[in-house]
C-alpha positions as CSV (number, residue, x, y, z in Angstrom):
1,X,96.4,150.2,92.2
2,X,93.3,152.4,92.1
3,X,93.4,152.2,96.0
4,X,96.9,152.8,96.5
5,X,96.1,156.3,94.1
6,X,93.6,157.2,96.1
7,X,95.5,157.2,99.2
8,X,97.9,159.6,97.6
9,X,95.0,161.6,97.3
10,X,94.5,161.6,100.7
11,X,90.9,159.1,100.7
12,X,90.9,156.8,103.6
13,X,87.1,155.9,103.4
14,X,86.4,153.6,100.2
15,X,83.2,152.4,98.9
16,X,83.9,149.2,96.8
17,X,82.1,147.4,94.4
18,X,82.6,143.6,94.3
19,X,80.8,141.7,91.4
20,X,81.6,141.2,87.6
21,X,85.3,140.5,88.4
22,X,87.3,138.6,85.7
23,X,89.1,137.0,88.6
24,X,89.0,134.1,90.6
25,X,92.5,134.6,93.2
26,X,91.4,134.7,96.4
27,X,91.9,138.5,96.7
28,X,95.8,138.0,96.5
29,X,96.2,140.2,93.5
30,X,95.0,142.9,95.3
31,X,96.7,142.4,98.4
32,X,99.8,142.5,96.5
33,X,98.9,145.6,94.6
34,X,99.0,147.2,98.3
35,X,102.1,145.4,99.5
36,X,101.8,141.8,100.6
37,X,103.4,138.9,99.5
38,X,102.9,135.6,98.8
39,X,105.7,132.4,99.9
40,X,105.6,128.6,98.9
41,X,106.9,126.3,101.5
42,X,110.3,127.0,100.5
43,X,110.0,131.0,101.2
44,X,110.2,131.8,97.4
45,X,107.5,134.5,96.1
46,X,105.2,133.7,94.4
47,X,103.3,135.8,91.4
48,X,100.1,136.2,93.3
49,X,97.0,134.0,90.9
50,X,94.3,131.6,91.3
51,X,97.1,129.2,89.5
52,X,99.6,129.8,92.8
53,X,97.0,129.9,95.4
54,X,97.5,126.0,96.1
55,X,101.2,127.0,96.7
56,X,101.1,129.4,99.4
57,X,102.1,129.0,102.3
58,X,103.2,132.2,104.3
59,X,101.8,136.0,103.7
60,X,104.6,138.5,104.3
61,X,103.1,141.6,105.3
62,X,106.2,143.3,106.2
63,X,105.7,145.5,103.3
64,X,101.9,146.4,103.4
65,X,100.2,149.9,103.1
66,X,100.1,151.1,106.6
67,X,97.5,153.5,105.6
68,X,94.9,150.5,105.2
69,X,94.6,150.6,108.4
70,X,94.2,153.9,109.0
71,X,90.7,153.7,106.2
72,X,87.8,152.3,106.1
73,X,86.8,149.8,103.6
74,X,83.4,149.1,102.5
75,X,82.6,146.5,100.5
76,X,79.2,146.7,98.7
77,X,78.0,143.5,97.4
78,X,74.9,142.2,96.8
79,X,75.9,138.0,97.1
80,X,76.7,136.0,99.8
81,X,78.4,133.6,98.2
82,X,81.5,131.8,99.7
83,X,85.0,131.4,99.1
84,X,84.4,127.9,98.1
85,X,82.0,124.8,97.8
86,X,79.4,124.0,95.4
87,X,77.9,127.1,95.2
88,X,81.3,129.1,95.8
89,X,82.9,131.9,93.5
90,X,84.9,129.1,91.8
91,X,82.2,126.4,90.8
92,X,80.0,129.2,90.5
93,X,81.6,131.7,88.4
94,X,85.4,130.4,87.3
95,X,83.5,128.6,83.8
96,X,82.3,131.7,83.0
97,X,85.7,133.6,83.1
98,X,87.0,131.2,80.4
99,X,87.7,128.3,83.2
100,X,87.2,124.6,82.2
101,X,86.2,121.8,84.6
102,X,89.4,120.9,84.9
103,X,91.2,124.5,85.8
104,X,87.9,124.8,87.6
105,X,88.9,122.1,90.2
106,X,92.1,123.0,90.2
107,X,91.1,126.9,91.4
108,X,89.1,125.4,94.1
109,X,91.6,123.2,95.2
110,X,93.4,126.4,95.3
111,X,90.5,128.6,97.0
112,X,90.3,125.6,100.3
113,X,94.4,125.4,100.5
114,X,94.4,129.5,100.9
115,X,90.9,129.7,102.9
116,X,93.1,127.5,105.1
117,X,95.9,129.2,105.7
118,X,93.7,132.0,107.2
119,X,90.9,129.8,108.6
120,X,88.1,132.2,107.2
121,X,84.9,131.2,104.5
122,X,82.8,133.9,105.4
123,X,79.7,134.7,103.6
124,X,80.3,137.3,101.2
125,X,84.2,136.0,100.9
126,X,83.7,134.3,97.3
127,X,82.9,138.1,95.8
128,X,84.3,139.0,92.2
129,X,86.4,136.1,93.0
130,X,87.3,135.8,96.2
131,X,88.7,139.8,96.5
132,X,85.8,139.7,99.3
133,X,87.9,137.2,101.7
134,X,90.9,139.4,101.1
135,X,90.2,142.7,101.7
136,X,87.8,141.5,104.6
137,X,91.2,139.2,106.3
138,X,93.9,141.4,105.9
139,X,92.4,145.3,105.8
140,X,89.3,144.9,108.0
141,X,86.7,145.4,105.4
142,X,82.9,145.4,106.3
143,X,80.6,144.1,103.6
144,X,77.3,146.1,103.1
145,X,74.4,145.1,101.1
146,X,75.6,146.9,97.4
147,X,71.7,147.9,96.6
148,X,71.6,149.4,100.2
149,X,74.9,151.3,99.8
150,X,74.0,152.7,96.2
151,X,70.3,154.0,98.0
152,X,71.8,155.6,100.8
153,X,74.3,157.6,98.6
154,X,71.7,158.2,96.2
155,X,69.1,159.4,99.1
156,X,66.1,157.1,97.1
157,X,63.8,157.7,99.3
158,X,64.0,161.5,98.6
159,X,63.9,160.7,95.1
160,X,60.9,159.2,94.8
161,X,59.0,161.7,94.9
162,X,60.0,163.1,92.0
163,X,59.9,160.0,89.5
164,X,57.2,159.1,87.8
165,X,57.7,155.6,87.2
166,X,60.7,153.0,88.8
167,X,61.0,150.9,85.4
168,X,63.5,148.0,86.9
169,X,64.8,145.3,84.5
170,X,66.4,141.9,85.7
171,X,67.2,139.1,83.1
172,X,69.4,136.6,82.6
173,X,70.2,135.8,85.8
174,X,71.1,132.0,86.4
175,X,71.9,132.2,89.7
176,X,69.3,131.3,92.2
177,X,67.3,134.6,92.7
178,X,67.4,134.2,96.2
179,X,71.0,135.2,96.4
180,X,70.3,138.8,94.4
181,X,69.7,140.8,97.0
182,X,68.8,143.9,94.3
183,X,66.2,142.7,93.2
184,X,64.9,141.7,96.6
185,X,65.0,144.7,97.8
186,X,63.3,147.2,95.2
187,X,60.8,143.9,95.1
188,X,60.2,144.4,98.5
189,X,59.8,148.1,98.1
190,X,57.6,147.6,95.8
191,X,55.4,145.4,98.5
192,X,55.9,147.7,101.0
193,X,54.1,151.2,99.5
194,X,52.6,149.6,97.1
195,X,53.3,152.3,95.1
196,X,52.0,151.7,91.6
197,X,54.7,153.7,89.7
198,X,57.1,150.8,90.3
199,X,57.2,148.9,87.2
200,X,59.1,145.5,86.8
201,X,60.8,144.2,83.9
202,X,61.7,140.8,83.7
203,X,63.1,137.7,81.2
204,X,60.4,134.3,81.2
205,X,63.9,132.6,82.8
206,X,63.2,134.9,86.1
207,X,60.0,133.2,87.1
208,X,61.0,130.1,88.3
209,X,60.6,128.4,92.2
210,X,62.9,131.0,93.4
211,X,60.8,133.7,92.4
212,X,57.0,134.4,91.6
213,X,56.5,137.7,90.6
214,X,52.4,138.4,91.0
215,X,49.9,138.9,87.7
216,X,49.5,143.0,88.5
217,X,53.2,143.3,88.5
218,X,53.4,141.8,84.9
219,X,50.4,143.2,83.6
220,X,52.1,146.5,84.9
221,X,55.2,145.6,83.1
222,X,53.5,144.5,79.5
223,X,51.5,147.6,79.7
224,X,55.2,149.8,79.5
């Protein structure tokens, strides 16, 4: 809906943030917010879910935005998790949008039927639910890295020299850290200058096989 403002508003370059989603549908409720539409087998609509995604069968796009394609899409995310598998946006991230382990299963059931219709599990895809696979399939979406899109429109680099101190604060993830590309990269900025003004704050959970942040680092950030 927010996109289909905006092109009455006359944007056709987006910027979107994928992560933190309540959803788990495979991108189909925002394909249908901008004109597509889901069919079972028997060429009845279907409301577009996770609960229907097992059920589709055709995507009428008859009735899509035509001004998708005249835009570009950018999709800033900082996972590459799939569309499905063991460490897909379902198993992943479905139990902790209220999902048990058997609507969980059910979902990805879902997630593989509709990743098959279209024949795409792209890295990336499994975003805030799977919105990445949609927007990517049907509207030509590129995915970005999210920390390197927010820089850029920031213009960090020119920033810095103005701050004092980067104070950065990363806890709770239970993800493996490998897959947060975030804190990767102001990590690595951090190793590159080694500027002492960056400052890292950071939960006991974080320092675990994925991650071992050095003793000068902590020291740094118990000394805030």
């Amino acid at each position: 809906q927010m996109i289909m403002d905006a092109f009455c508003r006359g944007c056709r370059r987006f910027i979107i943030g994928l992560g933190g989603s309540a959803t788990n549908d495979g991108g189909t409720g925002a394909l249908s917010a901008l004109g597509a539409v889901f069919k079972d087998e028997n060429g009845i609509v279907l409301r577009a879910c996770g609960m229907n995604l097992s059920k589709i069968v055709t995507v009428d796009l008859s009735g899509f935005d035509k001004r998708i394609y005249e835009s570009e899409i950018i999709l800033a995310c900082d996972v590459d998790i799939p569309l499905f598998g063991k460490t897909g946006t379902t198993l992943l991230y479905s139990p902790q949008k209220g999902a048990d382990e058997s609507m969980s299963l059910y979902l990805e059931e879902g997630m593989k039927h509709f990743a098959a219709v279209i024949c795409e599990n792209n890295p990336g895809a499994g975003a805030a639910g799977g919105v990445g696979f949609g927007l990517m399939t049907y509207c030509g979406a590129k995915k970005v890295s999210g920390i390197d899109a927010v820089l850029d429109i920031l213009d960090f680099e020119s920033q810095l020299e103005y701050a004092c101190r980067y104070p950065l604060h990363f806890a709770g993830i239970k993800e493996p850290l490998k897959r947060e590309q975030a804190l990767f990269r102001l990590y690595s900025e951090h190793g590159r200058t080694k500027d002492p003004r960056y400052a890292f704050a950071y939960a006991e959970s974080l320092l675990n096989p994925y991650l071992k942040l050095n003793d000068s680092i902590k020291t740094r950030s118990e000394q805030m």
